[in-house]
C-alpha positions as CSV (number, residue, x, y, z in Angstrom):
1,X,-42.3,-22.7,9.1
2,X,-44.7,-20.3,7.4
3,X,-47.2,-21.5,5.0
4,X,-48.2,-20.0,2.3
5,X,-52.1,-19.8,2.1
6,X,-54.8,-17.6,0.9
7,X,-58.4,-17.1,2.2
8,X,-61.4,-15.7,0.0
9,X,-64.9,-15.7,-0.6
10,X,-66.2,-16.5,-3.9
11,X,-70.1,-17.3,-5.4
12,X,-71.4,-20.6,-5.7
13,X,-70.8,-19.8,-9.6
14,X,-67.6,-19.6,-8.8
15,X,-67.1,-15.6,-9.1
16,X,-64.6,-13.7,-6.8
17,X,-65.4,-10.2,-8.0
18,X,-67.5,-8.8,-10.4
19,X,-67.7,-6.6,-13.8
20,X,-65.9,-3.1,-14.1
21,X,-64.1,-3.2,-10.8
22,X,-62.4,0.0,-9.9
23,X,-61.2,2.4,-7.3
24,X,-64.9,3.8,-7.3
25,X,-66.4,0.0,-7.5
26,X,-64.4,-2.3,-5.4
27,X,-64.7,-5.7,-5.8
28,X,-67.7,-4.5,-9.2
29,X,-69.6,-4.3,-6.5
30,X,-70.3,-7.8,-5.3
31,X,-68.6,-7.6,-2.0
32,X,-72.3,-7.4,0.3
33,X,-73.4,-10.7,-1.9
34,X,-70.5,-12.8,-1.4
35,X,-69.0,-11.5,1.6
36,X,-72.2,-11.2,3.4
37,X,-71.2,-13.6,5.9
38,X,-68.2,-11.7,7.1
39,X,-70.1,-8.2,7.6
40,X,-72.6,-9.8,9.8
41,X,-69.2,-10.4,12.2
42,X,-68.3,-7.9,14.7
43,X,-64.9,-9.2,14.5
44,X,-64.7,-8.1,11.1
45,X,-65.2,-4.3,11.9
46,X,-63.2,-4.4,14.9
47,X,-60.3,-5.2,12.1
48,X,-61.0,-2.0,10.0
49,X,-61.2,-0.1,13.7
50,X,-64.8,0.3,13.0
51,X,-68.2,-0.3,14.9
52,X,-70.4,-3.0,13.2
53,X,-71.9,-6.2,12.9
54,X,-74.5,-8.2,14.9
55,X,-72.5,-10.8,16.4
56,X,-69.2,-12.3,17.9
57,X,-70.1,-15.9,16.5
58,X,-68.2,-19.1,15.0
59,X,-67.8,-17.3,11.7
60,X,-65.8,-14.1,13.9
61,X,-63.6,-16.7,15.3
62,X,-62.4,-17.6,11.7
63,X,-61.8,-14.1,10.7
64,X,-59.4,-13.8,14.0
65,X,-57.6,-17.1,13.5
66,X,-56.3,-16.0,9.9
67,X,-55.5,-12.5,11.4
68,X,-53.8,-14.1,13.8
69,X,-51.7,-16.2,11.9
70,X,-50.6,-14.4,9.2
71,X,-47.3,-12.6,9.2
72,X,-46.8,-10.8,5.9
73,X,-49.4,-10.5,2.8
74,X,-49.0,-10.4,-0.9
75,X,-51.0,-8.3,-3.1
76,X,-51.2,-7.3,-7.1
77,X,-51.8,-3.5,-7.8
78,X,-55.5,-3.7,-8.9
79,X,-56.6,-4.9,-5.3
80,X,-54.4,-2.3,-3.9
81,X,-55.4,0.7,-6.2
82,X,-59.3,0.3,-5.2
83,X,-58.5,-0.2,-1.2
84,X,-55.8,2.6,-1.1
85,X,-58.4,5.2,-0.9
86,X,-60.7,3.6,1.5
87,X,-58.9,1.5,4.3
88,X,-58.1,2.7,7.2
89,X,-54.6,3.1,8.7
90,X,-52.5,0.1,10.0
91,X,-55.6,-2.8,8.9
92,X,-52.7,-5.3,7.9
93,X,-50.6,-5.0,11.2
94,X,-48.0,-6.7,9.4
95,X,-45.7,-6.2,6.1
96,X,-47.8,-5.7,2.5
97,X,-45.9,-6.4,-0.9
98,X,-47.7,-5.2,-3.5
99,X,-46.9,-6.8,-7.3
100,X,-46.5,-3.8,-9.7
101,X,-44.5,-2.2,-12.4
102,X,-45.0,0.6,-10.7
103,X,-41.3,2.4,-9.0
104,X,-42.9,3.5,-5.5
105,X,-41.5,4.3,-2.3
106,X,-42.5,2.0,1.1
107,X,-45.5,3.5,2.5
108,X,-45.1,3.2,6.1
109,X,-48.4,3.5,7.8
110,X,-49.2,4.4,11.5
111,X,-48.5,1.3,13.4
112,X,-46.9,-2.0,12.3
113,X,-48.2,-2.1,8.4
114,X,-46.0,-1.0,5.3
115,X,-46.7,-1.6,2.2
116,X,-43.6,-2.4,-0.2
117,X,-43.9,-1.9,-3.8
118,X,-42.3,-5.2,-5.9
119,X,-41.5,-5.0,-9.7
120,X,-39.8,-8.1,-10.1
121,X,-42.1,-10.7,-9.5
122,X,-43.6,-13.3,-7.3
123,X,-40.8,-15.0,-6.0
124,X,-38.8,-11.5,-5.1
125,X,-42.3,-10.9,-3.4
126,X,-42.4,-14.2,-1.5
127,X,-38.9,-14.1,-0.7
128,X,-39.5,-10.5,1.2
129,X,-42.6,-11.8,2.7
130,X,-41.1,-14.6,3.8
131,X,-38.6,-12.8,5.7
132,X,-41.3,-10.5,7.3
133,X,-43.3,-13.4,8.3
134,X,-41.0,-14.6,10.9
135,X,-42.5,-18.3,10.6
136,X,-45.8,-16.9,10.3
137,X,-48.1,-17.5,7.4
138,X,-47.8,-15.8,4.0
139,X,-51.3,-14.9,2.6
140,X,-51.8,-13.8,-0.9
141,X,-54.7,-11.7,0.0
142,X,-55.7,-10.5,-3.9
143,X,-56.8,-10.3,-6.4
144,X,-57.6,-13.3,-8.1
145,X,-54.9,-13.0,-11.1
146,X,-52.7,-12.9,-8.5
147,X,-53.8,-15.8,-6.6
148,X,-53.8,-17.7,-10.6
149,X,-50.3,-16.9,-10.3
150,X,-49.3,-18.2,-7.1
151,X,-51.7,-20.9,-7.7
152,X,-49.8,-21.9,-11.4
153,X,-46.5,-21.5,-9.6
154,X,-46.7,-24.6,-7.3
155,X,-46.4,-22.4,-4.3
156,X,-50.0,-22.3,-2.3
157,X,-49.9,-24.6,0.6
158,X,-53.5,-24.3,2.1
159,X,-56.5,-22.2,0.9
160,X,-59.9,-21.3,2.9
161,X,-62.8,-20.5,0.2
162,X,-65.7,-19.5,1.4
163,X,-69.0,-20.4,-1.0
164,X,-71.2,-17.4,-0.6
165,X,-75.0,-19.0,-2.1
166,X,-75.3,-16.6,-4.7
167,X,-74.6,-17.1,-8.6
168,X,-73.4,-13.7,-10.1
169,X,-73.2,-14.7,-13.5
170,X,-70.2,-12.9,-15.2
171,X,-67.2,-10.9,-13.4
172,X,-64.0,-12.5,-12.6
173,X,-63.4,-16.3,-11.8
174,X,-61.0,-17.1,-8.9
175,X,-59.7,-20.0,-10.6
176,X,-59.8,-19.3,-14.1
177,X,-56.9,-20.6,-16.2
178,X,-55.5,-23.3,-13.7
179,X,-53.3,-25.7,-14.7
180,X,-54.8,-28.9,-13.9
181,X,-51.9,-31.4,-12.9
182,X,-49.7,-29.3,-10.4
183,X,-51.3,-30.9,-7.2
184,X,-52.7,-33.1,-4.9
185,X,-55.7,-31.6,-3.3
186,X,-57.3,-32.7,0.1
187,X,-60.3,-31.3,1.5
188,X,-59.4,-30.5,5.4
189,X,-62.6,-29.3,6.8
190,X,-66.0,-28.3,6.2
191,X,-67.8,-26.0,8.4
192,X,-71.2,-25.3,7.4
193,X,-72.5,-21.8,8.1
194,X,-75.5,-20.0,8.1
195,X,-74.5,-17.4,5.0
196,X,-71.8,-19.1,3.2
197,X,-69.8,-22.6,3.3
198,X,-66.1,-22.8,4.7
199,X,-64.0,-25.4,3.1
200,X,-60.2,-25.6,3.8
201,X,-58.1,-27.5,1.2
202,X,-54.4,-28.8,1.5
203,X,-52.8,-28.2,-1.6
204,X,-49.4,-30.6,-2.1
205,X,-47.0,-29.8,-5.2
206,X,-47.2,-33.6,-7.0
């Protein structure tokens, strides 16, 4: 049965992008300081189609495994406006829903990715994903309001943060505005790192 998880890196201040993000400024700009770890990994380039990276190492392996097994993504419109006009064809390899008011037609890409455009909320989106998925997981890949969302909604199974040891000072908080009481967390693993800190939680809806 798919779970419904989402995987990002944030600063040890707790930031998961910065000021004035934009189409021209993705991510404000923060992604080499808190994502640091992930560049340094061929396996993340080989993802975008790309050459890079210095090594095929433990932190690669995690960058395959949630590849792996994810089976449809959910997105809001601010994290897809700024990649639209930079990522490359078919990077998903699986089905995109995209939250938006926004009336769009699919964009079918080359190979297995197509982005659907969803105006009618989470659950519509989650409903569609899970469909998709085929008993894969769902990841809400971004941004971080629309993680809040999914977060305030009861509905996040398991999340993988990633604690890049860097304080940013302003920009946007990935869990800003969380209501307090909706679960039970458990701390699943650690895995230290030589760049950032891996920690999985289990999240269970009290």
């Amino acid at each position: 049965m798919s779970k419904i998880i989402f995987d990002s890196g944030i600063s040890l201040d707790g930031f998961f992008a910065g000021d004035n993000r934009s189409p021209a400024n993705p991510m404000g700009g923060v992604s080499p300081k808190i994502h640091q770890w992930m560049f340094k990994q061929k396996a993340f380039w080989k993802h975008l189609k790309m050459e890079g990276g210095e090594e095929y190492g433990a932190d690669g392996k995690l960058i395959d495994d949630v590849f792996a097994r994810t089976g449809a993504y959910v997105m809001g419109k601010r994290m897809f406006e700024e990649g639209e006009v930079s990522w490359p064809e078919d990077l998903y390899k699986a089905d995109v829903y995209v939250l938006t008011q926004e009336e769009r037609k699919p964009w079918v890409q080359k190979g297995t990715t197509t982005f659907y455009f969803i105006n009618d909320g989470i659950q519509s989106a989650l409903e569609k994903a899970r469909q998709s998925a085929k008993g894969k997981d769902i990841r809400i890949i971004g941004g971080a309001n629309t993680i809040q969302q999914f977060l305030n909604a009861g509905l996040i199974d398991e999340c993988f943060i990633h604690i890049a040891p860097v304080f940013l000072g302003s920009g946007i908080r990935l869990f800003e505005d969380i209501h307090k009481d909706i679960y039970d967390i458990q701390i699943a693993e650690v895995i230290p790192s030589d760049l950032t800190t891996h920690v999985r939680y289990k999240l269970a809806k009290k």
